[in-house]
C-alpha positions in Angstrom: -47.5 30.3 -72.0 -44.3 28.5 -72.9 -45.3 27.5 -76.0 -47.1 31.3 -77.2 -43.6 32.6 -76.5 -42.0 29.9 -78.7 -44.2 30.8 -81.3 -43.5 34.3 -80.9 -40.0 34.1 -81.3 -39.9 31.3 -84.4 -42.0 34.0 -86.1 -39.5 36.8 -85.1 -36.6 34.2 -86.4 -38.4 33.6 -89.4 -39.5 36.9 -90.5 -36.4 38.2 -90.1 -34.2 35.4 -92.2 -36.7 35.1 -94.7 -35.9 38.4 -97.1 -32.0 37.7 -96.6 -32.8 33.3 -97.2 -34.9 34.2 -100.7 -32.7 37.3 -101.9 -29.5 34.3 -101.3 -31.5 31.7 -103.7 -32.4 34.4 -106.3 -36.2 34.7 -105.6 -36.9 38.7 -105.6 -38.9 41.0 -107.5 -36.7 42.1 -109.9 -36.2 38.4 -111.2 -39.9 37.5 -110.9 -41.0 40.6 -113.3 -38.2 40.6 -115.8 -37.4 37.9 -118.6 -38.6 36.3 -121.7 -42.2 35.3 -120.6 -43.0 38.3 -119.0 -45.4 40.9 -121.8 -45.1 44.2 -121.1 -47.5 45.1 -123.6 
């Protein structure tokens, strides 16, 4: 049971950092559909 809790909360932990940690290094939608290699043809 101890280690079902511990997964529980990493996922909380980790689902909650992870759209502040990848907006902070520049990965976000706005960057992945715009630029020189993207056609909008």
């Amino acid at each position: 049971m101890k280690a079902f809790l511990a997964a529980v909360a990493a996922m909380v932990v980790i689902t909650v950092a992870a759209p502040y940690t990848l907006d902070r290094i520049g990965h976000n939608a706005a960057d992945a559909g715009s630029g020189p290699d993207v056609r909008l043809d």
